[in-house]
N, C-alpha and C positions, 0 to 999 in steps of 0.2 A: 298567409294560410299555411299550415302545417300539412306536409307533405305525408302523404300514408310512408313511404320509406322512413322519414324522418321520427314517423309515431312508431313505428317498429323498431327503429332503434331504440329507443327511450323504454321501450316496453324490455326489450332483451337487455339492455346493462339497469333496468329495476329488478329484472329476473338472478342478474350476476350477482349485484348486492345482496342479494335476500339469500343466494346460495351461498355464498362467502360468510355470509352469518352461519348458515348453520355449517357447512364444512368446515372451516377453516378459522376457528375461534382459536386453536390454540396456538395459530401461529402470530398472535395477537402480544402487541410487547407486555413483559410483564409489570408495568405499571398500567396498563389499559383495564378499567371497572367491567369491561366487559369479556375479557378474558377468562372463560371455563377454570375452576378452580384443578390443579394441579396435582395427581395423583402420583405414590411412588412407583406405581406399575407404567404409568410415561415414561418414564428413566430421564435423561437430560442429556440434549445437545450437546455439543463444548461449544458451538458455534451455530449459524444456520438463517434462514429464512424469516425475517419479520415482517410483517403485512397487516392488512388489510383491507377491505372491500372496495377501497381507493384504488388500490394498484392493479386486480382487475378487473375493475370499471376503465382502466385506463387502457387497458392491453386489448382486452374486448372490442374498447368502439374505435383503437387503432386499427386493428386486426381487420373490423369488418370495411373499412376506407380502404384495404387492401394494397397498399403503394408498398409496402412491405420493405425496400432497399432505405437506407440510411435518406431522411428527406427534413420535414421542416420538425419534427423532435427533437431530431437530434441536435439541429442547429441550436434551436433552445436552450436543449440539454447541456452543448458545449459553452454557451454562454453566460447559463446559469452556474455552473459550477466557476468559470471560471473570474463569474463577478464574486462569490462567496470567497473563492479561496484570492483574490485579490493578484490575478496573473493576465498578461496580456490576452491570451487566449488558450482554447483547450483543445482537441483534436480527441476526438470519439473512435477507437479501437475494440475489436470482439474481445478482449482477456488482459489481464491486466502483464500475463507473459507475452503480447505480444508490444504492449506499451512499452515493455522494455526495450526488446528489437528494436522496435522505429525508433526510442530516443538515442540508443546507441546508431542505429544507421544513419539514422539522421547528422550526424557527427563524422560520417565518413563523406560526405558531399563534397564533390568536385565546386560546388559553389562557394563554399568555406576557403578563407588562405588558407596556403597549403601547410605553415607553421603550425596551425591548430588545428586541421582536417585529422584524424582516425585514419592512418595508413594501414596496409597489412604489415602485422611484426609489431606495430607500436604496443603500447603498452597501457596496461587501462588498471586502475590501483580498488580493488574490493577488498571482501573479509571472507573471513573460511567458513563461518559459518551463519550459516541463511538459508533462501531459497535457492533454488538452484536456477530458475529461469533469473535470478537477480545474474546473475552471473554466463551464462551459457550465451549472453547475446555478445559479449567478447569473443568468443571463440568462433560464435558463428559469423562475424565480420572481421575476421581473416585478426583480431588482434589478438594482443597477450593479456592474460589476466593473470595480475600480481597480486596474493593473499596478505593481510593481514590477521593477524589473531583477534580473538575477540573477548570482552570481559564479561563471563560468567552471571555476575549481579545486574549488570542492564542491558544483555544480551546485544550488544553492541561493539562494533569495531574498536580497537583499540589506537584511538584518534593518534597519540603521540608518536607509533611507530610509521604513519608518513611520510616522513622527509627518509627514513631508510630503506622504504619501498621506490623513493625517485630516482629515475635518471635522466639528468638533463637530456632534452631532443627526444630518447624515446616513449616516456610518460606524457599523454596527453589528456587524460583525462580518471573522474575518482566517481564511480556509484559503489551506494553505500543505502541499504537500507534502515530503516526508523525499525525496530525490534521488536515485534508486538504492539508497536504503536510508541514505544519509548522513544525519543529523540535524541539519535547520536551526535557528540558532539559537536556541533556545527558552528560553534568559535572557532577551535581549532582545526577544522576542514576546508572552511572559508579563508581560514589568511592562509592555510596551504596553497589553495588552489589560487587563492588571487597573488601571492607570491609571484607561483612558477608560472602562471598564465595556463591554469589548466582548467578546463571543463569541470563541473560538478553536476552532478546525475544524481535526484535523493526518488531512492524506490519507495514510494509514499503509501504502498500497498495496503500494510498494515497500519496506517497510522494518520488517515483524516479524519482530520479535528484536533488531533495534536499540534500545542503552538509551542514555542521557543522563544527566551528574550534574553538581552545583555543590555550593559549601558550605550544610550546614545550615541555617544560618543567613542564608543568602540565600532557602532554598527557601520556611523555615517564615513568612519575610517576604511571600513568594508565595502563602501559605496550603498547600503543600506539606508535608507534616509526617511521611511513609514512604514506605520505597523500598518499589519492586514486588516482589512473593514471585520470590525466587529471586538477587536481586540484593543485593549488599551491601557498600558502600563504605568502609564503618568508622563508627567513632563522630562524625565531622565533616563525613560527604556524603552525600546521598541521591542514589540511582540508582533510575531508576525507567523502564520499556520507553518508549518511543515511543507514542504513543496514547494516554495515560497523563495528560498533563500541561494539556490543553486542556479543553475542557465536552466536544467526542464527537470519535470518529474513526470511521473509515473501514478497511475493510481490501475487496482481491481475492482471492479463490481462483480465478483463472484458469490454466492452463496452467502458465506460465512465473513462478510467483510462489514464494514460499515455501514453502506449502501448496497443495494444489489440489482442489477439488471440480469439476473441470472448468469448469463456472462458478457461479458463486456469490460472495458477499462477506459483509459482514454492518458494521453499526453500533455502535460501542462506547461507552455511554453512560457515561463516567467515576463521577459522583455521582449525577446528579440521577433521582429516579425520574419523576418529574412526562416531562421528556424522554423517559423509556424509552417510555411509554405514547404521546405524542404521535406519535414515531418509528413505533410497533408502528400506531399508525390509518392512516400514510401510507401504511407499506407494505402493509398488509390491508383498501385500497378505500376510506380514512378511516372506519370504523368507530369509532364511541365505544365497545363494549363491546370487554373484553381477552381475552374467553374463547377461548383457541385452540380450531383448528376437531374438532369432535367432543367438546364438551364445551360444558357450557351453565350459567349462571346462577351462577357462580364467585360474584356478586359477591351473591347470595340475596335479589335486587330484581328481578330481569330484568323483571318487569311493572308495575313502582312510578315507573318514571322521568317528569319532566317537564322533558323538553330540546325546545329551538327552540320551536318552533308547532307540533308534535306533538300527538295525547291524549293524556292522563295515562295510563299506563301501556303506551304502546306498544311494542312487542316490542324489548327494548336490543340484541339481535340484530341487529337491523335499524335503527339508528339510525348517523345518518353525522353525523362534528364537524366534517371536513376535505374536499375533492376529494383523495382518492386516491391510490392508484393496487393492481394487484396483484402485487409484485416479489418476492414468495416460492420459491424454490426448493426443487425434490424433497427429499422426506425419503432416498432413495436418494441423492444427492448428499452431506448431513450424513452416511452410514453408512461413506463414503469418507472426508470428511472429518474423523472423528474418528479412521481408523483415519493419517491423516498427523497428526495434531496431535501423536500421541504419539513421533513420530520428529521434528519440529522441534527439539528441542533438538541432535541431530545432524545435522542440516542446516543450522542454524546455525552449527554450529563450523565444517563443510564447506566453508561460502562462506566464511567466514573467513579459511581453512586456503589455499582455492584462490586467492583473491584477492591473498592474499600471494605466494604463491609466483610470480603473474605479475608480481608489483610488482619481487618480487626476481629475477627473469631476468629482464627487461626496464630493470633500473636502468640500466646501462651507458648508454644512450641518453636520458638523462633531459634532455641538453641540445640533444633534438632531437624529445622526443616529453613531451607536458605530461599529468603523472597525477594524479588524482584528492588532494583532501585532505580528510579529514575534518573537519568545521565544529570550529576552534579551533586546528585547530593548524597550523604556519605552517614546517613543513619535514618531510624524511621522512633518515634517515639507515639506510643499509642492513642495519648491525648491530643497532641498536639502537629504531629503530620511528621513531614519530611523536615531533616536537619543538611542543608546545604554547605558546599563546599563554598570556601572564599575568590571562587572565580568571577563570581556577580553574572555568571547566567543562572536562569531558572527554566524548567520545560513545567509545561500540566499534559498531563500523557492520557489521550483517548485509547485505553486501553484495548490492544486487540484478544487477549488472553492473560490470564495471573498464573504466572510461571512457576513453579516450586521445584527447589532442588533437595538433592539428598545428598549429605556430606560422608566420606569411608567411617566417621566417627559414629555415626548415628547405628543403634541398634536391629534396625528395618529398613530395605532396597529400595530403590525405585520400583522393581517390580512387585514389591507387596504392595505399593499404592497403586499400582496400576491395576493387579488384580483385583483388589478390592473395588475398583472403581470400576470395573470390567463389569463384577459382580451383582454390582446396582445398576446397570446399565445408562452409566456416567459415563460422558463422552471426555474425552481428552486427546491429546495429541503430544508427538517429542517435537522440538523447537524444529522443526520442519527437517530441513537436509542434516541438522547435525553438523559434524565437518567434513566439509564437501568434498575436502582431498581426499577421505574414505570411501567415498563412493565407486560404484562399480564404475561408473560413466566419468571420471577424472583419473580413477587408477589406470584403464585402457587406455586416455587419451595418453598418460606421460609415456605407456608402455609403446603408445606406436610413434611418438613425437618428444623426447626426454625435454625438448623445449617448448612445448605447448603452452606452461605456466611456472610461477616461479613465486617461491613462498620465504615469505622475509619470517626468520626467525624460529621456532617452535612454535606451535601451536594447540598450546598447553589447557588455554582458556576454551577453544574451542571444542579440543576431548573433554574439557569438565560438563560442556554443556550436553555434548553429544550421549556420553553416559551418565548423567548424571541428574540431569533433566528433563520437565514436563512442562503443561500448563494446561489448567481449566476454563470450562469458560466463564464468563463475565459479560456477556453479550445482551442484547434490551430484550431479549426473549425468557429473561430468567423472572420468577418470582422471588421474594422472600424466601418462603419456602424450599425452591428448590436451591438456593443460596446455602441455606441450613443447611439442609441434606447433604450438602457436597463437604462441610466444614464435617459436619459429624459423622462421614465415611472416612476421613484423612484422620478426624482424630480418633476413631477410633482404633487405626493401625498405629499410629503412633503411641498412643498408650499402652495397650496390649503388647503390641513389640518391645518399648521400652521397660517395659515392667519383670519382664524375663526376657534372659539372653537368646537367642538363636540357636 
């Protein structure tokens, strides 16, 4: 017999539905037939919120069960993503900056030998230009962050200057974000790190669903030996997602990401269990015991333990391995986000789909506006796709944003596309921090500590991005139409501009 509480629920998430229909159509992806047709007085995202009456329906009859702290969703949650992305386990975090924290703190663990533990002072190998929470979790655990430059066209770290960023004993580890979703070199990061015996950290932020493959027989050289579920290159290549390939990653569910739990991230611990646990203490206050909350004695000792200078047997509940922190997100958050996991593989194609098509209206002008390349390949031909480099890797890039540059030669700035995009109320964005050692928040740090970080080289590649560079979006929220409209406000300053001087 159905319970009157139970008919009242069913009654209030049939009331959600029906109001998601009429509010909320347009944040409906734009291949959905039922998606409210597209007007230019909407203007266009660059990025943002895709939904539907699914997601909630899912938040609503989480919401009204009220348990509210991280419980059985999330569990789910962690599980489900981390059976798709094909990794030991995943660890559920509020942001995907604070994924980052825990994967670096997590690497400072007194449980780790001490040869490969994150000391204070050591040394940890990024790029200058990214985000900046990619970066700022070095400094906020007492290490060094060593810059490399980065290349312009695939918005990526410049793989080869590694070995001039190491110092034996004090490098112990390299994050390195996927650039919009393009995939940094990860042949040559891999036999870096597996080389010197160092950690790899790939900030996956921008970039699930992006995969990466090489020969076979380079990978299983790597210790690499299958591709991730769902991918399959043939009998001579492993392909295997982004996230995949390092000791952890990182992901965002924020807004404008691939997935969203409004905010949220989570940790994806490749192999190692030992990691999973150390991961799970940072983010749950450094607790040594793994019992999620409401649930007790999993490990059938809870009063047996003798850690630190403790008594013998005091409460493992209550026992701390680590300083902390508590970066947990709602289990109402995981109830949203599982019901977007199962539409990623369509929102994958989407940005895919969308990003071509602005590559391919916008060719014409290729010798006046500079567009993105996916890591390895070294020309783009309009019929026929990408022309690859003779490395025998290949990426397919789940696009986070279609980047466009403007070269000193070009007759029109960056800011006349900007403004004109401004103008139609075209959302855009500059490759996030730009180079970071411009920043207010790394010029003060060297001014009060001249050793805080240390930058191999110039950083030439990174000023071209910082000035010189944009990107629009490409996101599953676009239509046709508003695809158009974005091509035919860039070319229209491009014409007009080039057609008389300045």
């Amino acid at each position: 017999m159905v319970s009157r509480a139970d008919k009242i629920k069913k009654d209030i998430l049939g009331l959600v539905r029906e109001y998601s229909k009429l509010k909320h159509g347009r944040f409906r992806p734009g291949y959905d037939l039922n998606r409210p047709a597209w007007q230019k007085s909407d203007g266009i995202q660059y990025s943002g919120r895709v939904f539907d009456d699914e997601e909630l329906v899912a938040g609503v009859s989480n919401m009204l069960e009220f348990w509210l702290t991280l419980g059985s969703e999330g569990q789910e949650f962690e599980h489900e993503i981390a059976t798709f992305l094909g990794v030991r386990s995943s660890v559920l975090v509020n942001s995907g900056s604070s994924a980052n924290l825990v994967a670096l703190a997590t690497l400072t663990s007194w449980k780790l030998p001490r040869e490969r533990r994150i000391e204070v002072g050591d040394e940890v190998i990024t790029v200058a230009s990214g985000f900046p929470t990619t970066v700022s979790p070095i400094v906020q655990v007492g290490a060094v962050p060593v810059f490399i430059d980065a290349n312009p066209l695939t918005g990526n770290a410049v793989c080869g200057k590694l070995n001039e960023a190491y110092i034996p004993g004090k490098t112990k580890a390299v994050i390195l974000a996927h650039a919009l979703g393009n995939p940094f070199d990860i042949r040559t990061t891999l036999e870096f790190c597996r080389d010197k015996g160092l950690w790899l950290i790939e900030d996956n932020c921008d970039a699930l669903g992006s995969s990466y493959s090489m020969p076979k027989k380079t990978a299983n050289r790597l210790g690499i030996y299958q591709n991730s579920p769902g991918l399959d290159e043939g009998p001579e290549r492993i392909a295997r997602w982004t996230g995949t390939w390092g000791d952890i990653s990182t992901q965002s569910f924020y807004p404008p990401h691939h997935i969203t739990m409004g905010e949220g991230g989570c940790v994806n611990i490749v192999s190692s269990q030992k990691l999973r646990r150390i991961a799970e203490s940072f983010r749950d206050w450094g607790r040594d015991c793994w019992c999620p909350s409401g649930i007790d004695n999993t490990c059938q000792k809870r009063f047996e333990w003798k850690l630190g200078d403790l008594p013998e047997g005091y409460d493992h509940k209550y026992i701390y391995s680590h300083l902390g922190y508590n970066l947990k997100p709602l289990d109402l958050q995981a109830a949203i986000g599982r019901v977007q996991l199962r539409k990623l593989t369509e929102f994958i194609r989407s940005r895919s789909n969308n990003w071509l098509a602005l590559r391919q209206g916008l060719d014409k002008y290729c010798e006046h506006l500079k567009f993105a390349l996916p890591t390895h390949a070294v020309g783009w031909d309009n019929e026929n796709g990408f022309i690859w480099d003779d490395s025998e890797c290949m990426v397919n890039c789940s696009w986070f944003g279609f980047s466009i540059g403007v070269g000193p030669e070009a007759m029109f700035t960056r800011s006349d596309i900007m403004r004109a995009l401004n103008n139609e109320s075209i959302g855009f964005r500059m490759p996030f921090g730009g180079n970071l050692l411009k920043q207010p928040a790394f010029v003060e740090l060297k001014k009060a500590n001249p050793s805080a970080y240390r930058a191999v080289g110039k950083m030439s590649g990174s000023d071209q991005i910082m000035n010189n560079y944009l990107f629009i979006g490409n996101y599953p929220g676009l239509t046709a139409e508003m695809i158009n409209h974005q091509i035919d406000v860039i070319s229209s300053v491009v014409e007009s501009r080039s057609a008389s001087p300045r």
